[in-house]
PDB file of N, CA, C and O in Angstrom:
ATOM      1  N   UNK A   1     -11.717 -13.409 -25.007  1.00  0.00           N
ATOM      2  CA  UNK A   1     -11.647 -14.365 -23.920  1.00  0.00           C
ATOM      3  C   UNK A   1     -11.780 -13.618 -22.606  1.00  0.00           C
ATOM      4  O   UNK A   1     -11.031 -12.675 -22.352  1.00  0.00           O
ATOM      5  N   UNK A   2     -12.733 -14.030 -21.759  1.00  0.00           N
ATOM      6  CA  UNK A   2     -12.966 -13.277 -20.337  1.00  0.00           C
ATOM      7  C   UNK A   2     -11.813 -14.073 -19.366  1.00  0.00           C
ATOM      8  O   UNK A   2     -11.403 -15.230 -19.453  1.00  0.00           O
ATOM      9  N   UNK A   3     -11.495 -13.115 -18.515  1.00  0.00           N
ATOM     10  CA  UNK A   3     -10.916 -13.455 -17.605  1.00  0.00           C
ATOM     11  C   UNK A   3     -11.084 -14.423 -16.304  1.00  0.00           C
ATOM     12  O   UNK A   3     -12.264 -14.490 -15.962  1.00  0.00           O
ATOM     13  N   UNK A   4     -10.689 -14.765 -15.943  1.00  0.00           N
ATOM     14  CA  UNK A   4     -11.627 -16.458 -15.478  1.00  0.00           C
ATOM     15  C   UNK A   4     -11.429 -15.147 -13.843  1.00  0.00           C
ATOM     16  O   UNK A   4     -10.593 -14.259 -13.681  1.00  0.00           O
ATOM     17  N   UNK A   5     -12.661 -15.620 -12.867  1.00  0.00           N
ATOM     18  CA  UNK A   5     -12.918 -15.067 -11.794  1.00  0.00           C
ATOM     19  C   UNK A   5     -11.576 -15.506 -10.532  1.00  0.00           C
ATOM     20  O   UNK A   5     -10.954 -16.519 -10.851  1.00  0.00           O
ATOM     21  N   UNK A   6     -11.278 -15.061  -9.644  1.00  0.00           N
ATOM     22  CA  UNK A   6      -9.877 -14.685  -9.003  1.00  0.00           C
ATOM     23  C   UNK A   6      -8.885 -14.390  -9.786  1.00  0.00           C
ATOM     24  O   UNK A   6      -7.801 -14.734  -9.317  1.00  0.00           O
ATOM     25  N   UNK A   7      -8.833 -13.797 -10.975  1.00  0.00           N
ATOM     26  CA  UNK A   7      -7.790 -13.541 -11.831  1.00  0.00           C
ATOM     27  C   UNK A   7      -7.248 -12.185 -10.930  1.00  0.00           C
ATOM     28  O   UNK A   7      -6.263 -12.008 -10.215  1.00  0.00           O
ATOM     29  N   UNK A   8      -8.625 -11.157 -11.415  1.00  0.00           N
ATOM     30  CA  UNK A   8      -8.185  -9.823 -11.083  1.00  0.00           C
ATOM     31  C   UNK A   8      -8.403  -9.799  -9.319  1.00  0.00           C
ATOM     32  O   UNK A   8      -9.147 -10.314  -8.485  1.00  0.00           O
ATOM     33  N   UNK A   9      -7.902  -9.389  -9.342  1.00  0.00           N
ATOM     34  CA  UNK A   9      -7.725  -8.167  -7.237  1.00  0.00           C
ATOM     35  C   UNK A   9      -7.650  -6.777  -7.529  1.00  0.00           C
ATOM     36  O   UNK A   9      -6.805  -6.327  -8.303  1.00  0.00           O
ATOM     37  N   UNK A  10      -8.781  -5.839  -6.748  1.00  0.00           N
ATOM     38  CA  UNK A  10      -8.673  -4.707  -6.775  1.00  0.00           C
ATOM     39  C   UNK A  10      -8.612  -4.198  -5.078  1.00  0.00           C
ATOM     40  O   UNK A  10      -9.618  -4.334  -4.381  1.00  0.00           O
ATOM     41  N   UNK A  11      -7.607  -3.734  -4.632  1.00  0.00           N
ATOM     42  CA  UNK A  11      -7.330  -3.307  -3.903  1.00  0.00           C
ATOM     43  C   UNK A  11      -7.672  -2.042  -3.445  1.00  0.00           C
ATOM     44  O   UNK A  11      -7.146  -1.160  -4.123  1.00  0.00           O
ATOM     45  N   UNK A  12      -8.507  -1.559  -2.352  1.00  0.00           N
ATOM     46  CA  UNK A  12      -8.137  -0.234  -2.364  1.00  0.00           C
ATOM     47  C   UNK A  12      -9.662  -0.091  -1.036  1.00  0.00           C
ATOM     48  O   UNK A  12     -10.133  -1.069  -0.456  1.00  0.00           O
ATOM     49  N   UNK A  13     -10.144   1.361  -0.850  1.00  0.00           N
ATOM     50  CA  UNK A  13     -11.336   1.422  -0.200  1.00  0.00           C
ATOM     51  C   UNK A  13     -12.407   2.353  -0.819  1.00  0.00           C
ATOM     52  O   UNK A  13     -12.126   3.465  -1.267  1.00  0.00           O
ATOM     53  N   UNK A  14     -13.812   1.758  -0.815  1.00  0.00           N
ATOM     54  CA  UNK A  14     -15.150   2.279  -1.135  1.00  0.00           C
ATOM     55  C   UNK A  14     -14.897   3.801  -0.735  1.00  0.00           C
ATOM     56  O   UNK A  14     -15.016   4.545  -1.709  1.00  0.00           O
ATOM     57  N   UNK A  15     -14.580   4.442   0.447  1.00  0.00           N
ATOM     58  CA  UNK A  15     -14.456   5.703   0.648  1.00  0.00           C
ATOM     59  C   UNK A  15     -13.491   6.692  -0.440  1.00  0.00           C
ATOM     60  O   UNK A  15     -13.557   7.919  -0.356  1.00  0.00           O
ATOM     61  N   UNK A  16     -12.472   5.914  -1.602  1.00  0.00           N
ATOM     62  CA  UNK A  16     -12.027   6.440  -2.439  1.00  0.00           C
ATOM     63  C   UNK A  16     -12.231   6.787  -3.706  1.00  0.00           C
ATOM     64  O   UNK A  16     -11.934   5.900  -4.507  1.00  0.00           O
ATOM     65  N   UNK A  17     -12.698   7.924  -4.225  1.00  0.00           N
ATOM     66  CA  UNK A  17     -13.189   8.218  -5.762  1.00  0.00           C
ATOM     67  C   UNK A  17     -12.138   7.783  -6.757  1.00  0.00           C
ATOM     68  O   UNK A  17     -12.542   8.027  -7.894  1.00  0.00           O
ATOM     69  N   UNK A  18     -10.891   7.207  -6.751  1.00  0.00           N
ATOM     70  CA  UNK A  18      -9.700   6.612  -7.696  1.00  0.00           C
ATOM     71  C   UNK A  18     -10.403   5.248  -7.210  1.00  0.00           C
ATOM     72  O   UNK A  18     -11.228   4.918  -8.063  1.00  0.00           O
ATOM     73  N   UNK A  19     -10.362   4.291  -6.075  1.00  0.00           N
ATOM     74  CA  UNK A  19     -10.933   2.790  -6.061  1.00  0.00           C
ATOM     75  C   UNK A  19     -12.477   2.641  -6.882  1.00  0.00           C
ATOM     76  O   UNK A  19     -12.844   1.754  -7.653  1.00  0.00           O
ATOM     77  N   UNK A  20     -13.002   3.515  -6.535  1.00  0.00           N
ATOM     78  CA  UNK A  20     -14.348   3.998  -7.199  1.00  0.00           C
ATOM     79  C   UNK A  20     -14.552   3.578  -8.353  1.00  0.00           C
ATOM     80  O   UNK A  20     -15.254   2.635  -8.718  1.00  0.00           O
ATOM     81  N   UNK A  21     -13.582   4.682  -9.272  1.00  0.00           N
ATOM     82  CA  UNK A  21     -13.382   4.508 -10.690  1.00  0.00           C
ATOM     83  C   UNK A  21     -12.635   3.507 -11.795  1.00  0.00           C
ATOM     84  O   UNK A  21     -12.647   3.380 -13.019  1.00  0.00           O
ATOM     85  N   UNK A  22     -11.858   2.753 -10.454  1.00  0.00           N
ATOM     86  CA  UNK A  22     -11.286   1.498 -11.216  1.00  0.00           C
ATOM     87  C   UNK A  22     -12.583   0.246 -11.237  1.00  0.00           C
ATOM     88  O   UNK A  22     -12.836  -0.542 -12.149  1.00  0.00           O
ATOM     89  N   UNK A  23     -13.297   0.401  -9.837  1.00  0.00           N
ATOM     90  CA  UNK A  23     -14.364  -0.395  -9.420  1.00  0.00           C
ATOM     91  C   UNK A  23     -15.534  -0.111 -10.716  1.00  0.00           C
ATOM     92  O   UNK A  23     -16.403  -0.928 -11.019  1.00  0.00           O
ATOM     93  N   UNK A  24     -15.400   0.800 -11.171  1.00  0.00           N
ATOM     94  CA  UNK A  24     -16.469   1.347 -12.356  1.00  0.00           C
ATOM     95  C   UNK A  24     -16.021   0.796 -13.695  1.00  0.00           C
ATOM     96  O   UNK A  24     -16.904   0.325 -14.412  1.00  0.00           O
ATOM     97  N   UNK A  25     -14.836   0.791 -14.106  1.00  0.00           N
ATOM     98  CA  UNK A  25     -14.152   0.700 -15.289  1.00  0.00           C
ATOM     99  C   UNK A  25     -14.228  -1.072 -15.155  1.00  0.00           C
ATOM    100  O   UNK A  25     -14.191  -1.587 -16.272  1.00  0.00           O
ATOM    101  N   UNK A  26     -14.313  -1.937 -14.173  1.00  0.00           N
ATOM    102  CA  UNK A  26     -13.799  -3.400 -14.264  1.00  0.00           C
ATOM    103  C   UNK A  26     -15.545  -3.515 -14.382  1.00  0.00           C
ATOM    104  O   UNK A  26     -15.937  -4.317 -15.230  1.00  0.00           O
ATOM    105  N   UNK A  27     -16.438  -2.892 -13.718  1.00  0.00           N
ATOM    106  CA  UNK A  27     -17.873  -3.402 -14.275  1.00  0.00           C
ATOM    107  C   UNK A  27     -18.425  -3.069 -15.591  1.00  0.00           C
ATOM    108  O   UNK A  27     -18.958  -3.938 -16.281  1.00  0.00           O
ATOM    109  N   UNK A  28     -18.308  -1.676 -16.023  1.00  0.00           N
ATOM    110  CA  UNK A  28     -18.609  -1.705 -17.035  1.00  0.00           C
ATOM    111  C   UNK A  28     -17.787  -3.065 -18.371  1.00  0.00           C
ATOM    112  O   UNK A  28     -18.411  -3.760 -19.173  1.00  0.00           O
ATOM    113  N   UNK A  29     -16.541  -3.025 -18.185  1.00  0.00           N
ATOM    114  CA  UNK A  29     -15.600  -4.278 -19.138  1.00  0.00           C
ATOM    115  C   UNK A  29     -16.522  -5.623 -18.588  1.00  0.00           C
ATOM    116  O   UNK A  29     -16.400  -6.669 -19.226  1.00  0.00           O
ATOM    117  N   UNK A  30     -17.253  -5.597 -17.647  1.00  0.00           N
ATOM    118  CA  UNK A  30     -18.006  -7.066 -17.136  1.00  0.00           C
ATOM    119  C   UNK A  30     -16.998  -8.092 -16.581  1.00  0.00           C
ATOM    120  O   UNK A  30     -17.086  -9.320 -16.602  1.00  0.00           O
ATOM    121  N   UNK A  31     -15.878  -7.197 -16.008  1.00  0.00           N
ATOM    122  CA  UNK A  31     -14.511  -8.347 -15.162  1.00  0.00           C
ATOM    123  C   UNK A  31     -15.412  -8.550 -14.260  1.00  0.00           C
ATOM    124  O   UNK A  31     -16.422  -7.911 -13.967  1.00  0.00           O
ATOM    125  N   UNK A  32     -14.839  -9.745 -13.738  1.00  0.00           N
ATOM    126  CA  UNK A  32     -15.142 -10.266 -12.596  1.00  0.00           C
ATOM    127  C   UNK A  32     -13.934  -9.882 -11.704  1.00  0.00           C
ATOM    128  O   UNK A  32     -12.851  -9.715 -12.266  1.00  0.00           O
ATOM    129  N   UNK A  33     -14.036  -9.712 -10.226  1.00  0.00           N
ATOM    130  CA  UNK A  33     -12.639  -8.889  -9.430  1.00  0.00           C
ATOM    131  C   UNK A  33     -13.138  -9.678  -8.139  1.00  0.00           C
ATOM    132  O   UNK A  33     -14.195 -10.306  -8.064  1.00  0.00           O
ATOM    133  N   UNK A  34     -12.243  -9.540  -7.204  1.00  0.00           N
ATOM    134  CA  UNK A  34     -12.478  -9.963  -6.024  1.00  0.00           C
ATOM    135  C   UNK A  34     -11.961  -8.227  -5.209  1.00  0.00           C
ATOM    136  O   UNK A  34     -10.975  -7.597  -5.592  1.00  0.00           O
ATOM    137  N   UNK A  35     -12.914  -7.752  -4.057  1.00  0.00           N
ATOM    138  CA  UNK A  35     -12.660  -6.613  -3.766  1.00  0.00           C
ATOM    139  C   UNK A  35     -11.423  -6.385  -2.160  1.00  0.00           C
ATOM    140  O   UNK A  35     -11.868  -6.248  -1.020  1.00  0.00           O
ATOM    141  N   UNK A  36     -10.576  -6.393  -2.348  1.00  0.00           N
ATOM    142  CA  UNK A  36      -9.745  -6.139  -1.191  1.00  0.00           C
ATOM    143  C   UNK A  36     -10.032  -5.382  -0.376  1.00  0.00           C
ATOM    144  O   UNK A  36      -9.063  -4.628  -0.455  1.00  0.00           O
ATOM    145  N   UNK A  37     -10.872  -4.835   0.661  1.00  0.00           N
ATOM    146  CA  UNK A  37     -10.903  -3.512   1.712  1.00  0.00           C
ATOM    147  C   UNK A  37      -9.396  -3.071   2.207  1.00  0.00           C
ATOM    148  O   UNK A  37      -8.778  -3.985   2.752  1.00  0.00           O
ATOM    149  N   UNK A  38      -8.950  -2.252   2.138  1.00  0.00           N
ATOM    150  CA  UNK A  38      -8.204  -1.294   3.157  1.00  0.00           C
ATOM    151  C   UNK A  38      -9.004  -0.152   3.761  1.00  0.00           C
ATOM    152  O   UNK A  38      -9.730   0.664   3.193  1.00  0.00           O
ATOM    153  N   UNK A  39      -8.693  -0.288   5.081  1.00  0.00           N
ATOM    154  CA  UNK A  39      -9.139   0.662   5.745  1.00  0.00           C
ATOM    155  C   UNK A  39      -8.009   1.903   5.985  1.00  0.00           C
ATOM    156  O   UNK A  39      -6.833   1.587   6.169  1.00  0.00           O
ATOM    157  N   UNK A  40      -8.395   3.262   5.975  1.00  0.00           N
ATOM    158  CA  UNK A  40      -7.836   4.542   5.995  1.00  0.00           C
ATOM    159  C   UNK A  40      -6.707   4.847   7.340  1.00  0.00           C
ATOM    160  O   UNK A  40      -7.340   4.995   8.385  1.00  0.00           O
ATOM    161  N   UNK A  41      -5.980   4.906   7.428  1.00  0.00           N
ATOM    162  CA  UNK A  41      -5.261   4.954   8.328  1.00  0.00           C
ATOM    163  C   UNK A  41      -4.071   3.491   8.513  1.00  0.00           C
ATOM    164  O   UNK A  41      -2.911   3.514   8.926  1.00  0.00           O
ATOM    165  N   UNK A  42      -4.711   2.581   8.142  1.00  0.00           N
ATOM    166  CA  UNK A  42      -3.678   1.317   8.738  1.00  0.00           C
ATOM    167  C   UNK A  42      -3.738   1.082   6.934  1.00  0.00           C
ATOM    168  O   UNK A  42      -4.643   1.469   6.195  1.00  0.00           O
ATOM    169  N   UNK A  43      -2.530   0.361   6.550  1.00  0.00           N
ATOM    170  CA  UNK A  43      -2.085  -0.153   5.199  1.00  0.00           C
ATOM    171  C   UNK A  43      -1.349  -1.597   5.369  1.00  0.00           C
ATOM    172  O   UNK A  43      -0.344  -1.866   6.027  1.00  0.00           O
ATOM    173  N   UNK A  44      -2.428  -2.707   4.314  1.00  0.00           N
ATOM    174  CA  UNK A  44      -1.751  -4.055   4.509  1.00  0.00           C
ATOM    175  C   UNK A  44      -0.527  -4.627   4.457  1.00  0.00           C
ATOM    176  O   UNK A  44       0.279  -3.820   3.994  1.00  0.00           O
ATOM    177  N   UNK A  45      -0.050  -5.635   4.722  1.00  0.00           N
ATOM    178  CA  UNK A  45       1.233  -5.966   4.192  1.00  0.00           C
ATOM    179  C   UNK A  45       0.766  -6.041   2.239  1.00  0.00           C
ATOM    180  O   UNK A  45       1.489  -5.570   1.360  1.00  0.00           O
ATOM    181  N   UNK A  46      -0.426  -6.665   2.020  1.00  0.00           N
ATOM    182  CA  UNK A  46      -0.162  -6.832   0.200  1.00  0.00           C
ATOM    183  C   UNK A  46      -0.419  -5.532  -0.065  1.00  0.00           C
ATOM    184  O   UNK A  46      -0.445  -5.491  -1.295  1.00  0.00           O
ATOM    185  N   UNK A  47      -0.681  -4.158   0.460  1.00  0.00           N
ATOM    186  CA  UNK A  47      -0.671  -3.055  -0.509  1.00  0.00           C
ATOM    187  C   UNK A  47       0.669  -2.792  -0.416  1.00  0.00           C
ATOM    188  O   UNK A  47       1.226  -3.009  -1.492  1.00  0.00           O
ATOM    189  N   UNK A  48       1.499  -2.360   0.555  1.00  0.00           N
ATOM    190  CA  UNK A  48       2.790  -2.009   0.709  1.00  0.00           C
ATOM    191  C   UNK A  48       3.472  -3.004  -0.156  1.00  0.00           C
ATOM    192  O   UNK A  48       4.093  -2.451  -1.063  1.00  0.00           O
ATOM    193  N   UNK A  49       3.525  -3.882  -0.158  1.00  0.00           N
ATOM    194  CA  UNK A  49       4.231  -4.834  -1.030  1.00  0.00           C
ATOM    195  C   UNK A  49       3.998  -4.737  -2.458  1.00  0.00           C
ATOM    196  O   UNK A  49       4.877  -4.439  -3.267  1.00  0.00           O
ATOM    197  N   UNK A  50       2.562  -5.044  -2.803  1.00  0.00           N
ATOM    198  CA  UNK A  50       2.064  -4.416  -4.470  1.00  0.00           C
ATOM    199  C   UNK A  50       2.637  -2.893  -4.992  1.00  0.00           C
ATOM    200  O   UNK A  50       3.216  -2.682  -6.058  1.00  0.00           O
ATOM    201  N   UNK A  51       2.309  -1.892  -3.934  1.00  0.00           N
ATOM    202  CA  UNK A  51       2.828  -0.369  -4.181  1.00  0.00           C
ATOM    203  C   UNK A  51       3.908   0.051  -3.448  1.00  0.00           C
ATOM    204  O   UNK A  51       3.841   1.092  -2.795  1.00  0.00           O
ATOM    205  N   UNK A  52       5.118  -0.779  -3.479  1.00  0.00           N
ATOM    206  CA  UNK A  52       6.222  -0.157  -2.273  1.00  0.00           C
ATOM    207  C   UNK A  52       6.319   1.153  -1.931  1.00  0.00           C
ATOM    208  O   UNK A  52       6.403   1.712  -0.838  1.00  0.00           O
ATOM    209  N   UNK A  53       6.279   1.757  -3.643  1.00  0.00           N
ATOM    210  CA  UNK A  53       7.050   3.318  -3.566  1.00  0.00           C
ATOM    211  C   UNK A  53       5.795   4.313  -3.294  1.00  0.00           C
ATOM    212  O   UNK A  53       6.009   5.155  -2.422  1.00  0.00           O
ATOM    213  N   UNK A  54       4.628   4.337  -3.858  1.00  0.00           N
ATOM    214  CA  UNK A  54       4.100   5.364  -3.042  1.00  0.00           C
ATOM    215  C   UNK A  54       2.808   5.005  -2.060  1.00  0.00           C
ATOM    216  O   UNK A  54       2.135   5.832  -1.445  1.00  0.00           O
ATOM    217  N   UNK A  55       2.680   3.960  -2.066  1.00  0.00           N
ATOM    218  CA  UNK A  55       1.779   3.203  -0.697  1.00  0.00           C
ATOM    219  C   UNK A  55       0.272   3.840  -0.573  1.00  0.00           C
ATOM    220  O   UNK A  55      -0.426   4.324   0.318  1.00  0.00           O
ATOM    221  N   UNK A  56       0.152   3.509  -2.250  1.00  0.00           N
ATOM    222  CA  UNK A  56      -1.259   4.344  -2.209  1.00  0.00           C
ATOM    223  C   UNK A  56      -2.661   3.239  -2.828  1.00  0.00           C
ATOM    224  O   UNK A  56      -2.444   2.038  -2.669  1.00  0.00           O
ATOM    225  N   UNK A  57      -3.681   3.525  -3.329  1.00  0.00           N
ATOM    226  CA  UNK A  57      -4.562   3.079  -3.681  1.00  0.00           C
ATOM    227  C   UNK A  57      -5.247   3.737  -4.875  1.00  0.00           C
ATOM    228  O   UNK A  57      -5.078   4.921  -5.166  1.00  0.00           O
ATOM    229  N   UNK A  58      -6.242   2.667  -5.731  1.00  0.00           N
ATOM    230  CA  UNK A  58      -5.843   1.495  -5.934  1.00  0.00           C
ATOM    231  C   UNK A  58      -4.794   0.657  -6.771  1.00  0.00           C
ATOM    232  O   UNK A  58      -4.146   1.036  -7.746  1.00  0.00           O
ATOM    233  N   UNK A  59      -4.787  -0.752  -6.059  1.00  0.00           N
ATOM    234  CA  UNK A  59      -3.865  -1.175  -7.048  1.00  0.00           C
ATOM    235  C   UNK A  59      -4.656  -2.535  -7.567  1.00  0.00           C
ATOM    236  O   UNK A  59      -5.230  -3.421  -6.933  1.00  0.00           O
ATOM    237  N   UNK A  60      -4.433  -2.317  -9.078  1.00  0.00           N
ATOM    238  CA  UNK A  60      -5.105  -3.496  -9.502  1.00  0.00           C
ATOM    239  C   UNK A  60      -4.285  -4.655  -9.752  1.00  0.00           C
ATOM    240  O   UNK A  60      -3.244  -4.347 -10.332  1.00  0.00           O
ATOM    241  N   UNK A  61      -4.436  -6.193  -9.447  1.00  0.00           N
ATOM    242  CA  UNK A  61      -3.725  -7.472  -9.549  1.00  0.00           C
ATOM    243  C   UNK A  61      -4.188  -7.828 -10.456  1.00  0.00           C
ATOM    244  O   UNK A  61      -5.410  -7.699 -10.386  1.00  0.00           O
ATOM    245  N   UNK A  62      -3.643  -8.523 -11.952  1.00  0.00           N
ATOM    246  CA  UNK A  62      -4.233  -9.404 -13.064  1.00  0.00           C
ATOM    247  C   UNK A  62      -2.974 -10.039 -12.508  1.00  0.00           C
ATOM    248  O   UNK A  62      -1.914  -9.417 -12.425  1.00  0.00           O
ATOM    249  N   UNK A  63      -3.173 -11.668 -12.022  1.00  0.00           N
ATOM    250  CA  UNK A  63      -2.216 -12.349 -11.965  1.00  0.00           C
ATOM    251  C   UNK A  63      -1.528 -12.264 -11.497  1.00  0.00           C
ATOM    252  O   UNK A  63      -1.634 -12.372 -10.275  1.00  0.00           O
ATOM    253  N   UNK A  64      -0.217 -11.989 -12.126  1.00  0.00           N
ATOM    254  CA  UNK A  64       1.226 -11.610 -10.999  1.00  0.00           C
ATOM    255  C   UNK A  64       1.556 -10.528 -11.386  1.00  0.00           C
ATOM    256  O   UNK A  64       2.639 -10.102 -10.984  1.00  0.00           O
ATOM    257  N   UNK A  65       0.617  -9.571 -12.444  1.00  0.00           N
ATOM    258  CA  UNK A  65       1.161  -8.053 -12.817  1.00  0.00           C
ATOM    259  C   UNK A  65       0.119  -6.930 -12.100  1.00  0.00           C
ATOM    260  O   UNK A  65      -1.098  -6.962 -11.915  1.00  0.00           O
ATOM    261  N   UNK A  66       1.058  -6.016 -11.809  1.00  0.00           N
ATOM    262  CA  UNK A  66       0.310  -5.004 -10.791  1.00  0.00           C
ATOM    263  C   UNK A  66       0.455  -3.817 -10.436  1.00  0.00           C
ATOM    264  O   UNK A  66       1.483  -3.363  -9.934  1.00  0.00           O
ATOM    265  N   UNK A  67      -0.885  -3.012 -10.737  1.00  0.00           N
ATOM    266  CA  UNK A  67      -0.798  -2.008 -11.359  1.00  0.00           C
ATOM    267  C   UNK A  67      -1.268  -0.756 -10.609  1.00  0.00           C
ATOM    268  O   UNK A  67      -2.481  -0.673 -10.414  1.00  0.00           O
ATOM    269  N   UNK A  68      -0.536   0.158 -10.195  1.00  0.00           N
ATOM    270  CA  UNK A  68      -0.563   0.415  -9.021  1.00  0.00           C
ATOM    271  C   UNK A  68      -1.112   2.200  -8.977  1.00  0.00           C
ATOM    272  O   UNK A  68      -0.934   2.870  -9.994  1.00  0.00           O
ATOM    273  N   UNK A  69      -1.646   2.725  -7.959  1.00  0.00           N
ATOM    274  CA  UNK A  69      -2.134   4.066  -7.905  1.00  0.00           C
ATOM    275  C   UNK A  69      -0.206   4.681  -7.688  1.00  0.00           C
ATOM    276  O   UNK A  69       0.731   4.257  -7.011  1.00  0.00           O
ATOM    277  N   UNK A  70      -0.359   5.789  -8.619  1.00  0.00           N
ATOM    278  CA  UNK A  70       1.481   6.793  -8.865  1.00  0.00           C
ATOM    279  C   UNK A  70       0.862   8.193  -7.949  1.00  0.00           C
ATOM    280  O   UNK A  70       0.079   8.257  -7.002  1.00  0.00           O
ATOM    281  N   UNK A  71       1.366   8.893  -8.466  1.00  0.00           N
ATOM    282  CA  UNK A  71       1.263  10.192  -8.143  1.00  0.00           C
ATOM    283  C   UNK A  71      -0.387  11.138  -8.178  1.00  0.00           C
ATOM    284  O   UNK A  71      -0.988  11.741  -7.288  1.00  0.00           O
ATOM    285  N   UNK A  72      -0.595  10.982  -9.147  1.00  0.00           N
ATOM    286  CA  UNK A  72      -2.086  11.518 -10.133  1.00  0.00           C
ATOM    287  C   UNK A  72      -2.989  10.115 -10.061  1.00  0.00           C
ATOM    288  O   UNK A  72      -2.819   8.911  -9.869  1.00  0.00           O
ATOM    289  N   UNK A  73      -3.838  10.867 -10.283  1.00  0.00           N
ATOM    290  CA  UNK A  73      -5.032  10.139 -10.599  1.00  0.00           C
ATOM    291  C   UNK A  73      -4.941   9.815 -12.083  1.00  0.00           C
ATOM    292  O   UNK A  73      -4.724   8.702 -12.563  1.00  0.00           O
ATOM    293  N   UNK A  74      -5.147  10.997 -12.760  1.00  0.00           N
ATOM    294  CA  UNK A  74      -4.912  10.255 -14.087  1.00  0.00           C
ATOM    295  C   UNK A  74      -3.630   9.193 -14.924  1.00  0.00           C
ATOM    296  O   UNK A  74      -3.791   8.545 -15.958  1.00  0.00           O
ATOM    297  N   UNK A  75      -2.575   9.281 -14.208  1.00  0.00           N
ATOM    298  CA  UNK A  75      -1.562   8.007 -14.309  1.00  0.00           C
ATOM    299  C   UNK A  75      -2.494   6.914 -14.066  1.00  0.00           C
ATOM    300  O   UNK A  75      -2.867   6.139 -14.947  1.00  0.00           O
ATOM    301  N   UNK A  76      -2.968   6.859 -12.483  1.00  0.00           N
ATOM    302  CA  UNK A  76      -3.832   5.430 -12.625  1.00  0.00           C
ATOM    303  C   UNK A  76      -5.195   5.110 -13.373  1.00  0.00           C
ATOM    304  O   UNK A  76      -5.871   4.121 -13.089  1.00  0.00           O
ATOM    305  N   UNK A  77      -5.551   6.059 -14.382  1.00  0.00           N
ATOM    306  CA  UNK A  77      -6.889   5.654 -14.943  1.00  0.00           C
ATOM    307  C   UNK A  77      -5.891   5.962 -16.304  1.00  0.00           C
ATOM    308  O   UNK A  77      -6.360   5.121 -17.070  1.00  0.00           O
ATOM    309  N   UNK A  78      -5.183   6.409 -16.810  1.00  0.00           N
ATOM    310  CA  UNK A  78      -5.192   5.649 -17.875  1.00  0.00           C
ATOM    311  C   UNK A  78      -3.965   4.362 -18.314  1.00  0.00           C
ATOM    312  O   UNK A  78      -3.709   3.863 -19.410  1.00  0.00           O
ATOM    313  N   UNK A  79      -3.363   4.106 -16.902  1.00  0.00           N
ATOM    314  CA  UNK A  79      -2.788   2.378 -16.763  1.00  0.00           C
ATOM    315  C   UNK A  79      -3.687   1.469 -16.826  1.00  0.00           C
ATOM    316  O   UNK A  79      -3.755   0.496 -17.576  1.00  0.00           O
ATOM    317  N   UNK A  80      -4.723   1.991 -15.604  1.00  0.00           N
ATOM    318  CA  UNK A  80      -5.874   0.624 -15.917  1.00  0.00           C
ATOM    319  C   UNK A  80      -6.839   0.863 -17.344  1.00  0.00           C
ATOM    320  O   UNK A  80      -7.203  -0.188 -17.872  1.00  0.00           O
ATOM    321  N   UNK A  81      -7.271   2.110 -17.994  1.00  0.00           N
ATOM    322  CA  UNK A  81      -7.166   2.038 -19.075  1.00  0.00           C
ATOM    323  C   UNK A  81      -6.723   1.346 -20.382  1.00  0.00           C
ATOM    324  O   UNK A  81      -7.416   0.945 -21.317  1.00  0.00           O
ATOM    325  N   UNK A  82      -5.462   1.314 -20.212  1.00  0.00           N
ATOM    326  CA  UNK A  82      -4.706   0.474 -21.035  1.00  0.00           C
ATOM    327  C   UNK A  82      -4.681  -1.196 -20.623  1.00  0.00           C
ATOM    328  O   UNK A  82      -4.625  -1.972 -21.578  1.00  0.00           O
ATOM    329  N   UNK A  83      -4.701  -1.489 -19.927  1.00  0.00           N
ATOM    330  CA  UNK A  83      -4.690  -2.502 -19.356  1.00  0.00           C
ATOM    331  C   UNK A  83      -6.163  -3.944 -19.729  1.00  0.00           C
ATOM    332  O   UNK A  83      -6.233  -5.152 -19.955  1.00  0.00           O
ATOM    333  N   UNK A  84      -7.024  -2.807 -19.584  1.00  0.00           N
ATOM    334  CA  UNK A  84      -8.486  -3.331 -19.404  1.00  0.00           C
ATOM    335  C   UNK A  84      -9.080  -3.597 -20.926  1.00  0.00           C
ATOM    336  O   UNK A  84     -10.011  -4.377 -21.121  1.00  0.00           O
ATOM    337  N   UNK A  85      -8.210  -2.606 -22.326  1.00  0.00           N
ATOM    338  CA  UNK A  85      -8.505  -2.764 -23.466  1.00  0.00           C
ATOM    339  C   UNK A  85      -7.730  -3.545 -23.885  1.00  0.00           C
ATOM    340  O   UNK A  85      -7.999  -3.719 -25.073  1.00  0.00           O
ATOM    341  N   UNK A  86      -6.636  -4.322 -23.494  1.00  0.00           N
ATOM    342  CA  UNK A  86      -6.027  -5.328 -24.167  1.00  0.00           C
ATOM    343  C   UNK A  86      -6.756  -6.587 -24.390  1.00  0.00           C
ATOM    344  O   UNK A  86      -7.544  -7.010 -23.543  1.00  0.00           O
ATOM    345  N   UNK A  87      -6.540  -7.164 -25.425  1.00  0.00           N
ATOM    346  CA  UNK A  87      -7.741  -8.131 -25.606  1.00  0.00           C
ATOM    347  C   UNK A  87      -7.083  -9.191 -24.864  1.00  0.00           C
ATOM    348  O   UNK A  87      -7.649 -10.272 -24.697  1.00  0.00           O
TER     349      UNK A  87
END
């Protein structure tokens, strides 16, 4: 079952190789996403709110669960990893 379109939100900015690669991983799966811009220097109220604790990028929205850039890069590729293979 595909995910019906405004499901997912990907948060984050084109200038980032982690937004990049989530932006890569939701096309290849053929999600449909709606793309959030943040710009570098100023941070929204919904990223701070989605990522309280480390106020980073990206963070991906399915719904009301949300999945957020940690420390590493690889924490966030293989959350959205996991995430993206659930049927």
């Amino acid at each position: 079952e595909k995910m019906a379109t405004g499901d997912v939100k990907l948060i984050g900015s084109w200038a980032s190789v982690y937004v990049m690669r989530a932006s890569i991983a939701l096309n290849l799966k053929s999600i449909s996403y709606e793309f959030l811009q943040e710009t570098y220097g100023s941070k929204s109220e919904l990223l701070l709110k989605s990522n309280p604790v480390y106020k980073k990028m990206p963070v991906l929205i399915h719904a009301d669960n949300r999945f957020a850039s940690q420390t590493s890069s690889f924490s966030t590729s293989t959350t959205l990893g996991v995430h993206l293979n659930r049927p």
